[in-house]
Biopython code that builds the backbone (N, CA, C, O; Angstrom):
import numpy as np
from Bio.PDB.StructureBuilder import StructureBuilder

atoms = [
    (1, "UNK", "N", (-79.345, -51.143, -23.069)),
    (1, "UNK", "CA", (-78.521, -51.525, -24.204)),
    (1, "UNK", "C", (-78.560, -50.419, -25.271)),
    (1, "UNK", "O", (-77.563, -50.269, -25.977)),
    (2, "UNK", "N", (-79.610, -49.655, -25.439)),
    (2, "UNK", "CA", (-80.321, -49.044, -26.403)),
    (2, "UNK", "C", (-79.337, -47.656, -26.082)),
    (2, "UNK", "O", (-78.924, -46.919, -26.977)),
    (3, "UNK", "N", (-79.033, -47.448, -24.507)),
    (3, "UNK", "CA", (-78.507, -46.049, -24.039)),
    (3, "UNK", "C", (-77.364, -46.128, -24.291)),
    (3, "UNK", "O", (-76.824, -45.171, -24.845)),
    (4, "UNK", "N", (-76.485, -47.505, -23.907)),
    (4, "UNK", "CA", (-75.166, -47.776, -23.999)),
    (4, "UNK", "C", (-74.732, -47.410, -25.524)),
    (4, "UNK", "O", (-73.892, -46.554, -25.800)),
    (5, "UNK", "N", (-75.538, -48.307, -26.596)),
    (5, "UNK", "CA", (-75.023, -47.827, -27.962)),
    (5, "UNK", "C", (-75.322, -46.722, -28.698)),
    (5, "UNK", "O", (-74.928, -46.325, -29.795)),
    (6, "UNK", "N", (-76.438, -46.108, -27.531)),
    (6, "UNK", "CA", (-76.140, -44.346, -28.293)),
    (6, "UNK", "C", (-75.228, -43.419, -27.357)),
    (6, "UNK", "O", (-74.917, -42.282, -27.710)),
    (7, "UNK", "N", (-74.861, -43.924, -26.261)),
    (7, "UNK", "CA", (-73.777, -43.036, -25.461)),
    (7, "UNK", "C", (-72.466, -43.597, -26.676)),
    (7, "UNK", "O", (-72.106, -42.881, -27.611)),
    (8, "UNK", "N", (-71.893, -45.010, -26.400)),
    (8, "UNK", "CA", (-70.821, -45.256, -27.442)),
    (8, "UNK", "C", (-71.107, -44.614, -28.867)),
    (8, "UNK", "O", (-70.119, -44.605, -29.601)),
    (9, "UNK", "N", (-72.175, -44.121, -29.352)),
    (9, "UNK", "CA", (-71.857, -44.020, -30.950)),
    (9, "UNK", "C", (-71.384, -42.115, -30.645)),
    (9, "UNK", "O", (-70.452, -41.582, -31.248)),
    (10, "UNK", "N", (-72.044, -41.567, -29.872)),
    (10, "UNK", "CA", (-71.680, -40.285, -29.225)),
    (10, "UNK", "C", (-70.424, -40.157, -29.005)),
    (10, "UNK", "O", (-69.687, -39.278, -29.453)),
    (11, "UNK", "N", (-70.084, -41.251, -28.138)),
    (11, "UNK", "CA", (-68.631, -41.060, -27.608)),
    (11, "UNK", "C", (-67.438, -41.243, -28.977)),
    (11, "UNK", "O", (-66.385, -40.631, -29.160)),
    (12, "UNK", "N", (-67.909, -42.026, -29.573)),
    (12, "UNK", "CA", (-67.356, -42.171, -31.245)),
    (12, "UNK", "C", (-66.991, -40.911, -31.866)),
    (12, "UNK", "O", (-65.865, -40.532, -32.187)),
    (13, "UNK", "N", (-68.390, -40.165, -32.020)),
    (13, "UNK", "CA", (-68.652, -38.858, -32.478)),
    (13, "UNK", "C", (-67.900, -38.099, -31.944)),
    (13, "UNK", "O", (-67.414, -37.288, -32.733)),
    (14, "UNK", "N", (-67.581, -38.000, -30.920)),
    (14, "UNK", "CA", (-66.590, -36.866, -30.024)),
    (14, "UNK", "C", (-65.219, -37.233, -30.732)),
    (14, "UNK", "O", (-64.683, -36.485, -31.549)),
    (15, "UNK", "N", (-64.740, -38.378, -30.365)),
    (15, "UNK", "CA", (-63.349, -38.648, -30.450)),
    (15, "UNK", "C", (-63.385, -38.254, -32.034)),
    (15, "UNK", "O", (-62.424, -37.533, -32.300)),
    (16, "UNK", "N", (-64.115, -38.488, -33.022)),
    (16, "UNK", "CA", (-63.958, -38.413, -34.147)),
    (16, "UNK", "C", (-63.494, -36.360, -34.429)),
    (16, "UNK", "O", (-62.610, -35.771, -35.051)),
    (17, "UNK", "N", (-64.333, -36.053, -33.815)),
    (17, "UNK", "CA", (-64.586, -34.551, -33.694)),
    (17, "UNK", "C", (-62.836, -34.168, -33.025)),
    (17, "UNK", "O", (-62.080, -33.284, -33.431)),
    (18, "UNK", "N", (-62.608, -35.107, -31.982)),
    (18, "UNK", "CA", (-61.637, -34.534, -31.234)),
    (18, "UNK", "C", (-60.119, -34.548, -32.502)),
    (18, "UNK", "O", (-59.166, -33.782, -32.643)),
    (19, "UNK", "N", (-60.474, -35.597, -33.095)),
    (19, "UNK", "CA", (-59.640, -35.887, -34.413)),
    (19, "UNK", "C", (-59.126, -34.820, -35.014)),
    (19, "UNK", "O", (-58.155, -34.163, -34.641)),
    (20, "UNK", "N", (-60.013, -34.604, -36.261)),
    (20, "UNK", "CA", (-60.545, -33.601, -36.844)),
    (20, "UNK", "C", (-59.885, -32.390, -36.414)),
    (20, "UNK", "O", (-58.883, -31.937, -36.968)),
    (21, "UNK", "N", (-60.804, -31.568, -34.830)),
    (21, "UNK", "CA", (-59.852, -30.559, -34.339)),
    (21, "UNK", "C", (-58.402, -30.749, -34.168)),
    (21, "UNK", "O", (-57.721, -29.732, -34.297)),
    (22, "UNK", "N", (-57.810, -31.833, -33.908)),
    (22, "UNK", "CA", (-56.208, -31.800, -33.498)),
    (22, "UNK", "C", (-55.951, -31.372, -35.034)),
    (22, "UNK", "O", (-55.468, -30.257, -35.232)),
    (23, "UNK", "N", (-56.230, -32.140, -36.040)),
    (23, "UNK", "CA", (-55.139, -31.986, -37.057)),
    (23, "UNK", "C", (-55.784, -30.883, -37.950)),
    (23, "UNK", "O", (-55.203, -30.765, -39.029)),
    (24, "UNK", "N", (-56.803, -30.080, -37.772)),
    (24, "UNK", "CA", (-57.380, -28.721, -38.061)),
    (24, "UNK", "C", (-55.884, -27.779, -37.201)),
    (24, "UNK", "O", (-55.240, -26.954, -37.850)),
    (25, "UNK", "N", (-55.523, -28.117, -35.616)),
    (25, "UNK", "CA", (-54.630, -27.584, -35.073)),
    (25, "UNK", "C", (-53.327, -27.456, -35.453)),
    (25, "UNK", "O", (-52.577, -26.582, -35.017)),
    (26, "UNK", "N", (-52.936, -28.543, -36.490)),
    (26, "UNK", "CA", (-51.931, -28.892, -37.028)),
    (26, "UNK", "C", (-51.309, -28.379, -38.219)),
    (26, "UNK", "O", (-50.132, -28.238, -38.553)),
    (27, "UNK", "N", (-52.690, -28.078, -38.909)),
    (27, "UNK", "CA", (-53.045, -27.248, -40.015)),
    (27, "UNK", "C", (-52.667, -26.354, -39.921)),
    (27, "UNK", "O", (-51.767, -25.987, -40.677)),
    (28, "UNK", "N", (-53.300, -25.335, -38.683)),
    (28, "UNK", "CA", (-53.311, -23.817, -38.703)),
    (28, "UNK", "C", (-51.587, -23.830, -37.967)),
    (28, "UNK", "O", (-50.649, -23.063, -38.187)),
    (29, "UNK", "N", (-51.663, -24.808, -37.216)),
    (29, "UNK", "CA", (-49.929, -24.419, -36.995)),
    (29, "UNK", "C", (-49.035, -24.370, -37.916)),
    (29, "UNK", "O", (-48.104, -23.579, -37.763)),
    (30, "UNK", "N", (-49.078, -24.944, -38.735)),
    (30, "UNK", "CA", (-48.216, -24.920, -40.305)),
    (30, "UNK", "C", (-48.340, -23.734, -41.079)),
    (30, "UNK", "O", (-47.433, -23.193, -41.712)),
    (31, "UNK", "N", (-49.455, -23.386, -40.993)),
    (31, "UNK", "CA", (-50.078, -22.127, -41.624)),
    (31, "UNK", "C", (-49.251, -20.820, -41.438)),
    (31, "UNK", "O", (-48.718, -20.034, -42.220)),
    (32, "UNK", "N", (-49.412, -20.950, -39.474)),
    (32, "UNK", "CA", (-49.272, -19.686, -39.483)),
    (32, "UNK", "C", (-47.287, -19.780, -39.035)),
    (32, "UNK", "O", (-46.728, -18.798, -38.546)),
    (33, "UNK", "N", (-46.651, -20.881, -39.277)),
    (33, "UNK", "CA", (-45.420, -21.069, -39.214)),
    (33, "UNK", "C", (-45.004, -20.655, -40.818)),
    (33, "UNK", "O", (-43.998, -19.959, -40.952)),
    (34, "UNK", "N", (-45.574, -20.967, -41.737)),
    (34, "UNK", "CA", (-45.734, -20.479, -43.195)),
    (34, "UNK", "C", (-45.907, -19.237, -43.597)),
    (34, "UNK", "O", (-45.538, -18.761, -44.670)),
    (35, "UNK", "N", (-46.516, -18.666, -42.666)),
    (35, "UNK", "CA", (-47.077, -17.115, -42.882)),
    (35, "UNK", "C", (-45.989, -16.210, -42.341)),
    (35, "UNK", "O", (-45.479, -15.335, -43.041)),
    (36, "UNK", "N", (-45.523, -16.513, -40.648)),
    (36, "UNK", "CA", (-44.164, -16.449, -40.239)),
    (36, "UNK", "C", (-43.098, -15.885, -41.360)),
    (36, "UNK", "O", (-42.693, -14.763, -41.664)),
    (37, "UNK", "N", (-42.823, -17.349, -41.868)),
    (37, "UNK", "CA", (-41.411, -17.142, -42.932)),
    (37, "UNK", "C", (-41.786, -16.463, -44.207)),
    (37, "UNK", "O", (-40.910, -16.154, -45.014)),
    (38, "UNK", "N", (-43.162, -16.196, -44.444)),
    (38, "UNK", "CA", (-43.617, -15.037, -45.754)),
    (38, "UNK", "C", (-43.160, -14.093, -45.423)),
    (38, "UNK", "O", (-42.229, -13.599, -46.059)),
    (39, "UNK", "N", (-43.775, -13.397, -44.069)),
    (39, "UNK", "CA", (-43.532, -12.336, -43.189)),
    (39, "UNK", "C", (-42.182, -11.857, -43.601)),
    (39, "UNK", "O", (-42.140, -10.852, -44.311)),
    (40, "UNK", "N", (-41.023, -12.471, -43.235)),
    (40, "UNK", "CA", (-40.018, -12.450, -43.174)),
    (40, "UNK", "C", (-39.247, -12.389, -44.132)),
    (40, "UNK", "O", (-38.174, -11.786, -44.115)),
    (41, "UNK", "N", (-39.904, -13.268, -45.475)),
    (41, "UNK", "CA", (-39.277, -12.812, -46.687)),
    (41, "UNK", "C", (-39.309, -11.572, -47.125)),
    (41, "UNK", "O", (-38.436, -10.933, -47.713)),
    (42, "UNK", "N", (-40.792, -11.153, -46.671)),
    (42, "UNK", "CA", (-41.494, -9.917, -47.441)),
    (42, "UNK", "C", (-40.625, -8.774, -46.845)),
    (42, "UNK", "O", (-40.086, -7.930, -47.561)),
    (43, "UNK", "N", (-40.542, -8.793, -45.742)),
    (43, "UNK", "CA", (-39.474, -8.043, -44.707)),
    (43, "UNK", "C", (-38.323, -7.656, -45.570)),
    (43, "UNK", "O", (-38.066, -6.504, -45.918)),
    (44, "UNK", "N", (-37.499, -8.979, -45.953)),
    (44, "UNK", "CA", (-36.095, -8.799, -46.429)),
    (44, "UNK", "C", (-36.036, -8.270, -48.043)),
    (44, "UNK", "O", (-35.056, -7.748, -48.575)),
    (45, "UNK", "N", (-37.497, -8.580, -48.748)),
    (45, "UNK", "CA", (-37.445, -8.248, -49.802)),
    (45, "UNK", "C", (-37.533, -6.536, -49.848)),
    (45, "UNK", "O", (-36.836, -5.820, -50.568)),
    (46, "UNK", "N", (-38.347, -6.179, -49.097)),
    (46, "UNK", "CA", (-38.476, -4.502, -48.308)),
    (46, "UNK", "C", (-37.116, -4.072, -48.586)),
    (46, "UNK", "O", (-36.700, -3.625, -49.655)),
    (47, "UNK", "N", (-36.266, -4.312, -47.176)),
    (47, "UNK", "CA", (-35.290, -3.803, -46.879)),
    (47, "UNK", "C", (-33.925, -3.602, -48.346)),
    (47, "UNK", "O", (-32.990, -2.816, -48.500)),
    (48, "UNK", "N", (-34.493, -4.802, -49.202)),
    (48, "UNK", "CA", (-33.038, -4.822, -50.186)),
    (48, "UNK", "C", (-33.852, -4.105, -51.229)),
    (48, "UNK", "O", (-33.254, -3.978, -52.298)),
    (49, "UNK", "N", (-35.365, -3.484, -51.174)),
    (49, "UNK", "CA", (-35.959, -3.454, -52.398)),
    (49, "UNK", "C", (-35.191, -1.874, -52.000)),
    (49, "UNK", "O", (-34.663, -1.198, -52.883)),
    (50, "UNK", "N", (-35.237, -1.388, -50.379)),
    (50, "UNK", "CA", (-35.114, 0.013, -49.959)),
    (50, "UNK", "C", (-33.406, 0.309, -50.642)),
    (50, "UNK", "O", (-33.096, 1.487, -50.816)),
    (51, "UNK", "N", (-32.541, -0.612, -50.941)),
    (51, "UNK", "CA", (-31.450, -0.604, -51.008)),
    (51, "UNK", "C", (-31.136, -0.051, -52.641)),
    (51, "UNK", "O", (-30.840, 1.063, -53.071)),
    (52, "UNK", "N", (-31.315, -1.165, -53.209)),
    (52, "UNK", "CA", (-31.443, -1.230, -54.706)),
    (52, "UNK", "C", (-32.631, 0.468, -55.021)),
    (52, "UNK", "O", (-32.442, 1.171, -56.014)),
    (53, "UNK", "N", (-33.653, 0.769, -54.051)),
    (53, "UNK", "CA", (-34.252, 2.194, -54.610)),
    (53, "UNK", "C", (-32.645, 3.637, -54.605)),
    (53, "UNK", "O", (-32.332, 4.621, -55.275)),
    (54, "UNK", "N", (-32.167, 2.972, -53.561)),
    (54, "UNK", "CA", (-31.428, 3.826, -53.290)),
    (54, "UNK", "C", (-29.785, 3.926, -53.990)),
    (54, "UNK", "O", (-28.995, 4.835, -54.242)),
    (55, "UNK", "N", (-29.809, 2.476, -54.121)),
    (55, "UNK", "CA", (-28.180, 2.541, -55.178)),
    (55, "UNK", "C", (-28.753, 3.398, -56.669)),
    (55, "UNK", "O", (-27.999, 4.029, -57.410)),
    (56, "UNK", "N", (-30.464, 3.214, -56.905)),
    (56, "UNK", "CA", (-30.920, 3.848, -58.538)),
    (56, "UNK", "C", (-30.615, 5.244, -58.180)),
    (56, "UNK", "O", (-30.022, 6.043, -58.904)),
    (57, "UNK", "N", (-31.165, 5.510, -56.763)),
    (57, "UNK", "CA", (-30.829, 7.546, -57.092)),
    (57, "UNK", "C", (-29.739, 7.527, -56.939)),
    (57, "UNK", "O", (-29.295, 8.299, -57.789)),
    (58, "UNK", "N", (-28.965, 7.142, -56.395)),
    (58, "UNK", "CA", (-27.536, 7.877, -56.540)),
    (58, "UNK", "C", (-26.834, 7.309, -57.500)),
    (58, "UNK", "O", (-25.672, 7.711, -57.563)),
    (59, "UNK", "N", (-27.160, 6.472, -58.306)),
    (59, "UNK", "CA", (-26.503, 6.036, -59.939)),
    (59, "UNK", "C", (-26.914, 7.269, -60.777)),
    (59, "UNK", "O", (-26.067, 7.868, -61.440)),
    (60, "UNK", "N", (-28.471, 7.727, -60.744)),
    (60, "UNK", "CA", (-29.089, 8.492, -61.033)),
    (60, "UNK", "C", (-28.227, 9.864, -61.123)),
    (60, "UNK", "O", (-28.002, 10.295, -62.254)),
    (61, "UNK", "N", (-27.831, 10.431, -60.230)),
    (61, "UNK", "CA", (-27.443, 11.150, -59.504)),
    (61, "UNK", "C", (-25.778, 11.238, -59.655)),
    (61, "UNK", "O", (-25.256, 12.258, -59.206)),
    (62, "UNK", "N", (-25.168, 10.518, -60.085)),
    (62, "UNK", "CA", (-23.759, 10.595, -60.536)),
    (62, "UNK", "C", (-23.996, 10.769, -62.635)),
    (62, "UNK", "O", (-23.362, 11.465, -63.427)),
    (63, "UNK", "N", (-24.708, 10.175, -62.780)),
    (63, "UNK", "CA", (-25.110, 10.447, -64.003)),
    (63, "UNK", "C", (-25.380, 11.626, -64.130)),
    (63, "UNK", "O", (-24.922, 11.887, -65.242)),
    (64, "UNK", "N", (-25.915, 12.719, -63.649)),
    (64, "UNK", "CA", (-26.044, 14.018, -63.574)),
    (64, "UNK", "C", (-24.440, 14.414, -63.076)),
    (64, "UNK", "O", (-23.841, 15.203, -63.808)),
    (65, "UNK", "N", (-23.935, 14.046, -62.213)),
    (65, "UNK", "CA", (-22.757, 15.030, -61.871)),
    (65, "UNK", "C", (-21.728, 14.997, -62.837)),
    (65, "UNK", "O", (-20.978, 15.902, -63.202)),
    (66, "UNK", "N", (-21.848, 13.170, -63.393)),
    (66, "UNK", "CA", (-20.789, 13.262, -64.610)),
    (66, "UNK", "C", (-20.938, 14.218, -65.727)),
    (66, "UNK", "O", (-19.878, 14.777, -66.007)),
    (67, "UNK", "N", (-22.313, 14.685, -66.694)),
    (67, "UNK", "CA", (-22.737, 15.277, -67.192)),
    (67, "UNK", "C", (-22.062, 16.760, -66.760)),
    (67, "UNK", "O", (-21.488, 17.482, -67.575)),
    (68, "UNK", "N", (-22.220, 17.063, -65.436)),
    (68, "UNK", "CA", (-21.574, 18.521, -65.012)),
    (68, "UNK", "C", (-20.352, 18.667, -65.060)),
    (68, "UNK", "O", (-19.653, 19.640, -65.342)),
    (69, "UNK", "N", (-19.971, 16.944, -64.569)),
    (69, "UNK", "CA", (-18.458, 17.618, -64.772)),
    (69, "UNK", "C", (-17.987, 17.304, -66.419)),
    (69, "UNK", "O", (-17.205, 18.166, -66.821)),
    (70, "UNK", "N", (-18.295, 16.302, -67.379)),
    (70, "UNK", "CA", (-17.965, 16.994, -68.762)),
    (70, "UNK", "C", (-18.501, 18.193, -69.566)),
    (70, "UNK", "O", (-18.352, 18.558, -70.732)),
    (71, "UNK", "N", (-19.172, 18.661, -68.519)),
    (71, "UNK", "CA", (-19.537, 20.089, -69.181)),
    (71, "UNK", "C", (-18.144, 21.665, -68.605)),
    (71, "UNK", "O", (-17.679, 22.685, -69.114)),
    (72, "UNK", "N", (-18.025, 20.822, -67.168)),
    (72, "UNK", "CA", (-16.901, 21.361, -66.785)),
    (72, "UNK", "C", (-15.465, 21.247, -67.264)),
    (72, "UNK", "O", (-14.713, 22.198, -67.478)),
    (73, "UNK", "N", (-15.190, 19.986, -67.402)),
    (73, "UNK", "CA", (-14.175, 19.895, -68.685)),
    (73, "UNK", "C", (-13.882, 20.385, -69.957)),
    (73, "UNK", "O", (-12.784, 20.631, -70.458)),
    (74, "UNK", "N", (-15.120, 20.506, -70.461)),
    (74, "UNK", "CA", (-15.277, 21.391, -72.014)),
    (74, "UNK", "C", (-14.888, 22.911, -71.748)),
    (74, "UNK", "O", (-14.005, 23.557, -72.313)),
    (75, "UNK", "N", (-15.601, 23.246, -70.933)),
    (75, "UNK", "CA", (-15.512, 24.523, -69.943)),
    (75, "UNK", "C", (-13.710, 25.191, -70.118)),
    (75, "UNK", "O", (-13.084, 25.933, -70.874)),
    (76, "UNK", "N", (-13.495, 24.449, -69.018)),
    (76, "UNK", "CA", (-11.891, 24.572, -68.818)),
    (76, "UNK", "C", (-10.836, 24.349, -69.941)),
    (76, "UNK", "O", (-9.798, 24.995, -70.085)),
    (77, "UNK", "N", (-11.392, 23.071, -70.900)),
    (77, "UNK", "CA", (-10.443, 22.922, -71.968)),
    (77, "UNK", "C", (-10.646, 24.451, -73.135)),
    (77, "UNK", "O", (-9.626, 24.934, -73.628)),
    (78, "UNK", "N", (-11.823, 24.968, -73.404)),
    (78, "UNK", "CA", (-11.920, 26.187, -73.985)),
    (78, "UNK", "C", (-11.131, 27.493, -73.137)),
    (78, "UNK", "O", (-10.370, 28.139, -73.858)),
    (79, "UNK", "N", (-11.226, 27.935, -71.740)),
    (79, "UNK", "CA", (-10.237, 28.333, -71.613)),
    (79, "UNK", "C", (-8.722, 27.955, -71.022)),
    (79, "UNK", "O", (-8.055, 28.732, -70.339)),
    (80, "UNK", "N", (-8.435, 27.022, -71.295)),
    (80, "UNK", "CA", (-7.045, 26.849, -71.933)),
    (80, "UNK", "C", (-6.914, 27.071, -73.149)),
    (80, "UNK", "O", (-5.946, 27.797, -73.380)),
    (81, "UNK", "N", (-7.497, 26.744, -74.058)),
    (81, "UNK", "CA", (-7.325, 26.973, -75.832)),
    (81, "UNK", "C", (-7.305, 29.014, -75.717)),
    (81, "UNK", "O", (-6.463, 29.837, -76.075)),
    (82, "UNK", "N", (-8.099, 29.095, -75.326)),
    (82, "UNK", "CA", (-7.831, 30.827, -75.225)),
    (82, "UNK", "C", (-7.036, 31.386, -74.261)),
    (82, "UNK", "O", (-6.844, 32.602, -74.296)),
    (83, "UNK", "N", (-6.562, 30.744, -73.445)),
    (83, "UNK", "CA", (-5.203, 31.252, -72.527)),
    (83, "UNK", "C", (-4.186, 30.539, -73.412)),
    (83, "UNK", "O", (-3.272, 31.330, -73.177)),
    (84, "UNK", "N", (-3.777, 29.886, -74.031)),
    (84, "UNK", "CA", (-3.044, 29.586, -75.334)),
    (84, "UNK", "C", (-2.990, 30.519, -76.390)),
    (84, "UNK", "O", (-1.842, 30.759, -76.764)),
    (85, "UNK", "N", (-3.963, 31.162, -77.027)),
    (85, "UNK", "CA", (-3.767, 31.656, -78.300)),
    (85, "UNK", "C", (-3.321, 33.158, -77.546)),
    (85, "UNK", "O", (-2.279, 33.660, -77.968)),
    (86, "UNK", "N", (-3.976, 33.803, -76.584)),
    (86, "UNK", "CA", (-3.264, 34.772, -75.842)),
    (86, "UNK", "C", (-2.155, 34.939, -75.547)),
    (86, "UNK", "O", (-1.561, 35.952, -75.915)),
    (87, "UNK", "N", (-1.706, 34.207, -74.973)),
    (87, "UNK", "CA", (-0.124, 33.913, -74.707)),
    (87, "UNK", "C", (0.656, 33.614, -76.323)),
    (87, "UNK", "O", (1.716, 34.167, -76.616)),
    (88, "UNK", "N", (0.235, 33.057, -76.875)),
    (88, "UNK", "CA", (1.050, 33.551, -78.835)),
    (88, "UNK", "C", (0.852, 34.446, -78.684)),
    (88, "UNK", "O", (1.904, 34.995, -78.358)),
    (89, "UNK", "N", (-0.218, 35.367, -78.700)),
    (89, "UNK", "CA", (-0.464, 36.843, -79.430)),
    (89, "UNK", "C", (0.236, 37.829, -78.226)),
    (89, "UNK", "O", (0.837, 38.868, -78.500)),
    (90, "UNK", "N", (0.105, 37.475, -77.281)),
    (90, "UNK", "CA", (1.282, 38.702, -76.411)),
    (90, "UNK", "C", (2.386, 38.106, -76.657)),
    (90, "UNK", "O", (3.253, 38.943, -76.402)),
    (91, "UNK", "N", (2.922, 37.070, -77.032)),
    (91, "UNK", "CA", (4.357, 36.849, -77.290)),
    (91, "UNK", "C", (4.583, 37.664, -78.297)),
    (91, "UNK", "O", (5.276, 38.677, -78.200)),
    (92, "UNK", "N", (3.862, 37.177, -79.611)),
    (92, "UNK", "CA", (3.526, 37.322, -81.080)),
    (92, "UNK", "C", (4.365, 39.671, -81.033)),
    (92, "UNK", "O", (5.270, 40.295, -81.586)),
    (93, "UNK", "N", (3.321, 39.947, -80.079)),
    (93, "UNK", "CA", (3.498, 41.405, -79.741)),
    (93, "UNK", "C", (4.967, 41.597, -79.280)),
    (93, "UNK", "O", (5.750, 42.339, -79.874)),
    (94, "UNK", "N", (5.253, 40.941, -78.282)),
    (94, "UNK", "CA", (6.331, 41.446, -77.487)),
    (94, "UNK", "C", (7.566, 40.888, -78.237)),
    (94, "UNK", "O", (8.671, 41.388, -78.026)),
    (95, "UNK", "N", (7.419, 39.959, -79.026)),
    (95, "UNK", "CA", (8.040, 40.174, -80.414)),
    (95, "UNK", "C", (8.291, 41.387, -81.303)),
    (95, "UNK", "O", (9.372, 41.838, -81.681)),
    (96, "UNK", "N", (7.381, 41.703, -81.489)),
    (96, "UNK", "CA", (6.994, 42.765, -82.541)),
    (96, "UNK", "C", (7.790, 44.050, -81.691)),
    (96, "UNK", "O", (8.898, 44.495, -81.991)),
    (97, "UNK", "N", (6.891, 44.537, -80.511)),
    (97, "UNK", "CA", (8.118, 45.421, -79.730)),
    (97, "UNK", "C", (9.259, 45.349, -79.683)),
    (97, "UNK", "O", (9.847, 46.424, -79.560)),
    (98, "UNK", "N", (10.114, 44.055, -79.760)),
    (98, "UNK", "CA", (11.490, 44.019, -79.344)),
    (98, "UNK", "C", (12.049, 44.750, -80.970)),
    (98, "UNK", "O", (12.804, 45.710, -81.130)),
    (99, "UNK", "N", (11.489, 44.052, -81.824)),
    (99, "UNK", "CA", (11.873, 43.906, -83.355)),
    (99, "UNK", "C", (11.940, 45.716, -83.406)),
    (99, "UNK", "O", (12.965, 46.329, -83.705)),
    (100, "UNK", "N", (10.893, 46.236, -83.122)),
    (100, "UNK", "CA", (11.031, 47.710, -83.270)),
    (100, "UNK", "C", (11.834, 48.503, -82.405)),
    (100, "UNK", "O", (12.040, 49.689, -82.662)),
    (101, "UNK", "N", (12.360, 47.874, -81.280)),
    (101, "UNK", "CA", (13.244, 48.604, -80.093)),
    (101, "UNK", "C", (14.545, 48.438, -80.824)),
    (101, "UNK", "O", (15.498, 49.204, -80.685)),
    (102, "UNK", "N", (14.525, 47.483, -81.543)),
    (102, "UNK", "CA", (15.960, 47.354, -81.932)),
    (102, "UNK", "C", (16.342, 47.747, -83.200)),
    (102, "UNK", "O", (17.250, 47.158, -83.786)),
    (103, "UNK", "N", (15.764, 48.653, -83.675)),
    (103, "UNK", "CA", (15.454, 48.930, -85.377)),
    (103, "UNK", "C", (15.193, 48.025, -86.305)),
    (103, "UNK", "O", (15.545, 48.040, -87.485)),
    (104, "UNK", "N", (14.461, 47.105, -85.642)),
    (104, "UNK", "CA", (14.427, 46.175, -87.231)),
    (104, "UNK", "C", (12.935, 46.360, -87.879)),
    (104, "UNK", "O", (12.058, 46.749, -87.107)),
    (105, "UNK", "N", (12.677, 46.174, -88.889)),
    (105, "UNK", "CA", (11.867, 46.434, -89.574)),
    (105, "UNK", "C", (10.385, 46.092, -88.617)),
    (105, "UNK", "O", (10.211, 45.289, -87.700)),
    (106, "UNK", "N", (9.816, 46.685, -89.014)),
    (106, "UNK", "CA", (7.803, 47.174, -88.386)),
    (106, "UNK", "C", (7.498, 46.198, -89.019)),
    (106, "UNK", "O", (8.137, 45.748, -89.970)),
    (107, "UNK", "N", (6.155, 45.614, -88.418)),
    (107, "UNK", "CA", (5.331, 44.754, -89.693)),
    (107, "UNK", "C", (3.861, 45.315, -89.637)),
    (107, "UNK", "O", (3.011, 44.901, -90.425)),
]
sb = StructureBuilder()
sb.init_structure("model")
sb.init_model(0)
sb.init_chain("A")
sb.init_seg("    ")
for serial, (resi, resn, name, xyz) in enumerate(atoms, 1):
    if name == "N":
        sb.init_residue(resn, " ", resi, " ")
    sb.init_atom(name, np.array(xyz, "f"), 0.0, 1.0, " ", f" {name:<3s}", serial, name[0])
structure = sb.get_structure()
């Protein structure tokens, strides 16, 4: 009698144990189904973090070219202003030549 109710309190003990481990199993399956979809966020957060690094340099990077090219604009608009005043002053002249080819007064 004495063996029977320490084999049953044993056998208790097991199943209790066997308990325990299943939903310890249940646990870590959630876990690592949880860890899974971290994985995966962390992944996608990567890939768009690689994106967004890369739309900054080349925002970066047009910000510099714009800079070149209104420096290139200034550039070009100065000589036009001096291919302008040139073009008066050889007119201005070839004025002045005609005025004297034709006897009219020198200035």
């Amino acid at each position: 009698q004495d063996q029977f109710k320490t084999t049953e309190e044993t056998l208790k003990g097991f199943e209790s144990r066997k308990r325990q481990l299943e939903r310890a199993e249940q646990r870590l399956a959630r876990a690592e189904a949880l860890a899974l979809g971290i994985r995966a966020t962390v992944e996608t957060l990567t890939a768009q973090k690689t994106v967004v690094d890369h739309a900054m340099e080349s925002a970066g990077a047009l910000g510099f070219q714009m800079k070149q090219a209104e420096a290139l604009i200034g550039a070009l608009r100065r000589e036009r202003d001096l291919a302008c005043d040139l073009k008066a002053a050889v007119a201005s002249l070839s004025a002045e030549d005609d005025e004297e080819n034709q006897g009219g007064p020198a200035k």
